[in-house]
RODO-980470 format. One record per residue (C-alpha): x negated, y, z; residue number from 1; residue in one letter. Coordinates in pm, 1 decimal, padded with zeros to 6 digits. Layout:
- xx/yy/zz/num/residuo
- X/Y/Z/NUM/a
...
//
This chain:
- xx/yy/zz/num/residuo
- -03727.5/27402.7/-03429.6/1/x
- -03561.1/27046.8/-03528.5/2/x
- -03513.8/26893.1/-03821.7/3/x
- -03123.9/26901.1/-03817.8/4/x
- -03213.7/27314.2/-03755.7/5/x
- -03488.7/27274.1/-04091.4/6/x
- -03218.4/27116.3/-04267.9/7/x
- -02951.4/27384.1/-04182.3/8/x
- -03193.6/27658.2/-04266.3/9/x
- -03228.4/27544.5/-04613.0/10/x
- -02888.0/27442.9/-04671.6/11/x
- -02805.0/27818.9/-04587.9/12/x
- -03028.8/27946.5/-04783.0/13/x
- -03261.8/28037.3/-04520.7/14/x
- -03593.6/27896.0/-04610.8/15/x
- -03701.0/27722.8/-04958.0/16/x
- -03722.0/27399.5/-05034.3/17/x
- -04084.6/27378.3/-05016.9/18/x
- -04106.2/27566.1/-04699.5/19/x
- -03871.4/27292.1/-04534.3/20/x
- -04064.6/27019.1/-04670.6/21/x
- -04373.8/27251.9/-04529.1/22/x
- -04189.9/27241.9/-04145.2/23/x
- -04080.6/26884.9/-04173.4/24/x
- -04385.9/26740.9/-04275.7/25/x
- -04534.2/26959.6/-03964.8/26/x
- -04270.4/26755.0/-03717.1/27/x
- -04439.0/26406.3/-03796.2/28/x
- -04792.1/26524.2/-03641.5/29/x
- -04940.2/26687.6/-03392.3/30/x
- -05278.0/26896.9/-03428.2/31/x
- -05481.4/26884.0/-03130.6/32/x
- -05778.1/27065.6/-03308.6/33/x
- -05988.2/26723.0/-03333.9/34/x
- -05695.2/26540.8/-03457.8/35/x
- -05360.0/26487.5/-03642.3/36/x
- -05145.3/26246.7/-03436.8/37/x
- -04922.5/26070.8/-03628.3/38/x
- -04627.8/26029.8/-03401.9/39/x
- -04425.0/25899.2/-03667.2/40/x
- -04623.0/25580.4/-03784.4/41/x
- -04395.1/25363.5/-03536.9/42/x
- -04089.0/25424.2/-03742.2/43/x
- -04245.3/25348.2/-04061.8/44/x
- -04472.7/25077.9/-03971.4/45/x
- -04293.1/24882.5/-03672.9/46/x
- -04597.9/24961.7/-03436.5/47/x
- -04712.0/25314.0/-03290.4/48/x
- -05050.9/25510.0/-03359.8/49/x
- -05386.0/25399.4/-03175.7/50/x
- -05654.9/25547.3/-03060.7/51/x
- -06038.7/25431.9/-03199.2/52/x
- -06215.6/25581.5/-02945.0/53/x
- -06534.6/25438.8/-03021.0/54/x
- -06722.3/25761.6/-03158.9/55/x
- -06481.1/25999.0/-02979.3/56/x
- -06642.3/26238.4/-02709.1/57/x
- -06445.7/26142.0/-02366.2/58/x
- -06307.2/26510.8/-02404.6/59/x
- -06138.0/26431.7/-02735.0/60/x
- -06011.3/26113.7/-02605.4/61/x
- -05848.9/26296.6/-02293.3/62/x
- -05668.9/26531.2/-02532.9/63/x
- -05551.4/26285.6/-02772.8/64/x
- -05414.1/26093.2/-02461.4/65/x
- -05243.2/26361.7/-02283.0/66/x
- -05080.4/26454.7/-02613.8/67/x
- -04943.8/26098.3/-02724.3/68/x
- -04812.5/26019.0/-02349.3/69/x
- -04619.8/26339.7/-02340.1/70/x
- -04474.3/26243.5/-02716.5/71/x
- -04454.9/25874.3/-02665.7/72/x
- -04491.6/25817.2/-02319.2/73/x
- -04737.6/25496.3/-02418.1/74/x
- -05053.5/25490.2/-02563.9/75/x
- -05294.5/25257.3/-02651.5/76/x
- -05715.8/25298.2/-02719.2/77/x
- -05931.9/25062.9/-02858.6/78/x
- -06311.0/25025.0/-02814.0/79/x
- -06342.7/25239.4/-02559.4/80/x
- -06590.5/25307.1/-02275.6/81/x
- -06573.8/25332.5/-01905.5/82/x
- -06683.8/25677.8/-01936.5/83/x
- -06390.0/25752.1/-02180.0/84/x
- -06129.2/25545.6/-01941.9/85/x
- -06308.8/25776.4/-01639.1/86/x
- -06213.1/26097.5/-01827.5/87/x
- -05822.6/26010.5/-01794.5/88/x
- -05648.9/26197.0/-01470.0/89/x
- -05454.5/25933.0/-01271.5/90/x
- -05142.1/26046.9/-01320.0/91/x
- -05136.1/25908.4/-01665.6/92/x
- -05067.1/25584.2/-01566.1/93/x
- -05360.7/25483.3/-01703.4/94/x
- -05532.6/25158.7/-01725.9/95/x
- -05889.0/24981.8/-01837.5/96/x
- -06019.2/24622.5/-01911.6/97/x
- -06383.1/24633.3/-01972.0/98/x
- -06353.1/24272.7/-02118.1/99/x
- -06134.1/24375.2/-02453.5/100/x
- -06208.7/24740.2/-02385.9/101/x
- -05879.0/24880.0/-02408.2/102/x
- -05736.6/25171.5/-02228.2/103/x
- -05342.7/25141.2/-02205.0/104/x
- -05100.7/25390.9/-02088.7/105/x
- -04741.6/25303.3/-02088.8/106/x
- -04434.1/25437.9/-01863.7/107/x
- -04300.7/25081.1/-01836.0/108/x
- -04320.9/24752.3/-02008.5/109/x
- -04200.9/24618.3/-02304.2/110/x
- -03960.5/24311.8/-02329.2/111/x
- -04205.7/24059.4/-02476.8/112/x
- -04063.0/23848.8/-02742.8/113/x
- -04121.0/23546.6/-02953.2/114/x
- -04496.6/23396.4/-02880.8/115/x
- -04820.6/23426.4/-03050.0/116/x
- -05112.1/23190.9/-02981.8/117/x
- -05459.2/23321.0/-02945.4/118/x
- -05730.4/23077.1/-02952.6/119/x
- -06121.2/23158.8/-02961.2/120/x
- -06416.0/22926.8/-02981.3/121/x
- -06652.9/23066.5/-02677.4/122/x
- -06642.5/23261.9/-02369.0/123/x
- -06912.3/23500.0/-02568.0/124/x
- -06595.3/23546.7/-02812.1/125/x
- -06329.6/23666.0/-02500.1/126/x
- -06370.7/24015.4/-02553.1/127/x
- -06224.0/23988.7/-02971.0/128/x
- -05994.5/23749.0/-02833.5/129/x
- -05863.7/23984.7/-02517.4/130/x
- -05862.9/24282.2/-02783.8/131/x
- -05574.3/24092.7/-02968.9/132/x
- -05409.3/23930.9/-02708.9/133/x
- -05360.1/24289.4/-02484.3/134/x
- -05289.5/24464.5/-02827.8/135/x
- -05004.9/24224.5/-02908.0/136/x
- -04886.3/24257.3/-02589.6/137/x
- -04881.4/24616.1/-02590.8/138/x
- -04686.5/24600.3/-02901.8/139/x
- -04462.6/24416.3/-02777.0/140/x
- -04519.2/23990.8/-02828.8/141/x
- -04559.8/23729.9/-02610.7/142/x
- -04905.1/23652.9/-02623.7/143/x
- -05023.3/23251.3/-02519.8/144/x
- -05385.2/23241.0/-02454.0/145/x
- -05648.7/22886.1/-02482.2/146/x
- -06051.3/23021.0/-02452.0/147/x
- -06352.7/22843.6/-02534.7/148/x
- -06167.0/22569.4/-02769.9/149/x
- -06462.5/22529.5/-03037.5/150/x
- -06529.1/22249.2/-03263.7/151/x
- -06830.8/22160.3/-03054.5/152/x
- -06576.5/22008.5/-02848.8/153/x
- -06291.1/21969.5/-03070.9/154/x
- -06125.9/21724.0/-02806.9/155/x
- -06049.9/22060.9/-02633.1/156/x
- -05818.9/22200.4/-02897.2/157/x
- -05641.9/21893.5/-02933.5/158/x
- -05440.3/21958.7/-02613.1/159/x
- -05396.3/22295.6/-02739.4/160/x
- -05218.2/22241.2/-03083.8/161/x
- -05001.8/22001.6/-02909.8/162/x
- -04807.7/22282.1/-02719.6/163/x
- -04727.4/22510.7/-03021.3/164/x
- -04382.2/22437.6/-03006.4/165/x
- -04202.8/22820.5/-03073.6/166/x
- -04563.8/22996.6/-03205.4/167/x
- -04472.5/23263.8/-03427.4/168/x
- -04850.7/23279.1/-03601.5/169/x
- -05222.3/23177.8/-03471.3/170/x
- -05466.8/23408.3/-03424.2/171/x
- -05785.1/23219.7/-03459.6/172/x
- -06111.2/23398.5/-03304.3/173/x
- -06489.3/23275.8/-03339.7/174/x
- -06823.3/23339.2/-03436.6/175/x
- -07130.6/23108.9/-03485.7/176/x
- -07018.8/22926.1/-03809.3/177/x
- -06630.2/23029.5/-03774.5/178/x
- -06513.3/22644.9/-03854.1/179/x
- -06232.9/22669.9/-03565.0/180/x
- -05956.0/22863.7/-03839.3/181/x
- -05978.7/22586.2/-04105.8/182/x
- -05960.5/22303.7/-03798.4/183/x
- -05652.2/22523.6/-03706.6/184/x
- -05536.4/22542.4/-04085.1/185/x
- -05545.6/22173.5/-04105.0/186/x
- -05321.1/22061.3/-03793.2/187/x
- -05006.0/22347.6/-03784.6/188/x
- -04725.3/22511.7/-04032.3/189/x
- -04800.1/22843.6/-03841.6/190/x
- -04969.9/23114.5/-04006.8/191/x
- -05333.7/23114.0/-03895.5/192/x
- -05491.4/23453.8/-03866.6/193/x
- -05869.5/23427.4/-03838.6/194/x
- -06116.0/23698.0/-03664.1/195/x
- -06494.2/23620.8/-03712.2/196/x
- -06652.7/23745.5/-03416.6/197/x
- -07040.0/23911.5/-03451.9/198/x
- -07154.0/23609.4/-03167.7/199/x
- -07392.4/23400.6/-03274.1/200/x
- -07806.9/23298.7/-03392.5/201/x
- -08009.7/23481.4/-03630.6/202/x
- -07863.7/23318.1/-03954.5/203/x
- -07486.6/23439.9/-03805.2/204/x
- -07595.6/23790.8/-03949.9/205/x
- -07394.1/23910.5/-03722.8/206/x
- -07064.8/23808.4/-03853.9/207/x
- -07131.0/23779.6/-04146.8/208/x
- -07184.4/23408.2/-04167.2/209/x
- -06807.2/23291.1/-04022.3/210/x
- -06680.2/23580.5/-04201.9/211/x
- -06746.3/23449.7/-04536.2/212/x
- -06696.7/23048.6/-04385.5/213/x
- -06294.2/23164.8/-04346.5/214/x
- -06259.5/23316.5/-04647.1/215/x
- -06337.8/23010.7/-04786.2/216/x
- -06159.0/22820.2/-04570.8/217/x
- -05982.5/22546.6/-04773.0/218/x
- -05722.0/22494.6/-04554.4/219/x
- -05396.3/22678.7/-04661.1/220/x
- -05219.5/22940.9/-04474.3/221/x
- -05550.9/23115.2/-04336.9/222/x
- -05570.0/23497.1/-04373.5/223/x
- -05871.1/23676.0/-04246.7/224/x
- -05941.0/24011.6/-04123.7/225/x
- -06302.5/24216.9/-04050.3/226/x
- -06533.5/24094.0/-03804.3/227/x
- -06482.0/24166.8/-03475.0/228/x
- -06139.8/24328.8/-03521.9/229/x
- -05934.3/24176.0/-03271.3/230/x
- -05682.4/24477.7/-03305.3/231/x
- -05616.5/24414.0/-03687.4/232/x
- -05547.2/24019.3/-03642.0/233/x
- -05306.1/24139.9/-03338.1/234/x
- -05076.2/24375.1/-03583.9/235/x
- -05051.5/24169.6/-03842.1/236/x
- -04987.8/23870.5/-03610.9/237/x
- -04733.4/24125.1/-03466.6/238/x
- -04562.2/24182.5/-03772.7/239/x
- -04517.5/23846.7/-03823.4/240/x
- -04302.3/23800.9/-03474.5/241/x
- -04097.3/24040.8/-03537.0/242/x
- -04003.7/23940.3/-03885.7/243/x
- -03936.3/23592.9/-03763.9/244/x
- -03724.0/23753.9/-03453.2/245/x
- -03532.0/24006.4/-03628.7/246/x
- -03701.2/24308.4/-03474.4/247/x
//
């Protein structure tokens, strides 16, 4: 049953009103026994439902999959192993970077529009970094990438901020003391995103440190999001794109 075929059993008289609200709410998930797929989510929030499949059993991650490329023909995981990527049958069209960690699954690419700039401190932050550059590019953005541009060597972003030229937003990404967002804050009119990244000495707390160094970021225009979370900074950097490209 459809919802046009809900709709026309109620207006007959067929069913009650709270039994079609009952069936439609059914249609906007689907209940593979470990989960509730929201199939919906990309018409209400501009981007589709991912899979965390850090904690998932490689089992559960195979039957989320299979579900959500037979719905949506695309799917995307995050934080997931080899032996979750090794689960997947071939014929999924599947893919796995063990840098970012994502598994992707899509029928065919998007048309990648607008640009967003990712730029991380240190090769040891790549993997937060590749996590929102593969995620934005999944969802649909241009993604332009510049690695290991840290204030140790702040010549090196120079060069960087010099070609932003058509950036929709920023997505800054480092650990040790997380300075490189406020640098960025200073120097552009884009909308700097900043990811503090769990890399770093003992007194980095393991994020904890650059975490609370953005948030108090003086430079205006700076939003932060959780440590290590790559993914977030990528949606909301997203968003952003598609606002400013009438998507």
């Amino acid at each position: 049953m459809n919802p046009d075929t809900v709709l026309e059993a109620f207006a007959a008289g067929e069913i009650t009103q709270q039994e079609a609200k009952r069936r439609l709410l059914g249609m906007t998930y689907i209940d593979t026994g470990c989960a509730k797929l929201d199939h919906h989510r990309e018409v209400r929030c501009g981007g589709p439902e991912v899979v965390y499949c850090e904690g998932k059993t490689p089992q559960q991650v195979l039957e989320i999959f299979e579900e959500l490329m037979k719905c949506k023909g695309r799917v995307l995981g995050t934080r997931a192993s080899r032996e979750h990527y090794e689960m997947l049958p071939a014929s999924l069209g599947i893919t796995y970077d063990p840098v970012s960690r994502l598994i992707i699954g899509e029928e065919s690419n998007n048309e990648l529009v607008g640009k967003i700039m990712v730029v991380s401190a240190g090769t040891s932050d790549l993997p937060v970094a590749e996590e929102a550059a593969k995620t934005a590019e999944f969802l649909g953005s241009r993604v332009e990438r510049h690695h290991d541009c840290g204030v140790a060597g702040i010549h090196r972003l120079f060069s960087v901020i010099e070609n932003i030229s058509g950036v929709s937003a920023i997505i800054a990404v480092a650990g040790m003391e997380g300075a490189l967002p406020s640098v960025v804050g200073g120097l552009v009119s884009q909308p700097v995103i900043a990811v503090p990244t769990s890399v770093g000495y003992g007194a980095n707390f393991e994020g904890l440190a650059p975490l609370l160094a953005m948030m108090n970021s003086c430079a205006p225009g700076v939003g932060v999001v959780n440590i290590d979370n790559g993914f977030g900074a990528a949606f909301l950097a997203h968003k952003i794109n598609m606002q400013i490209h009438g998507r």
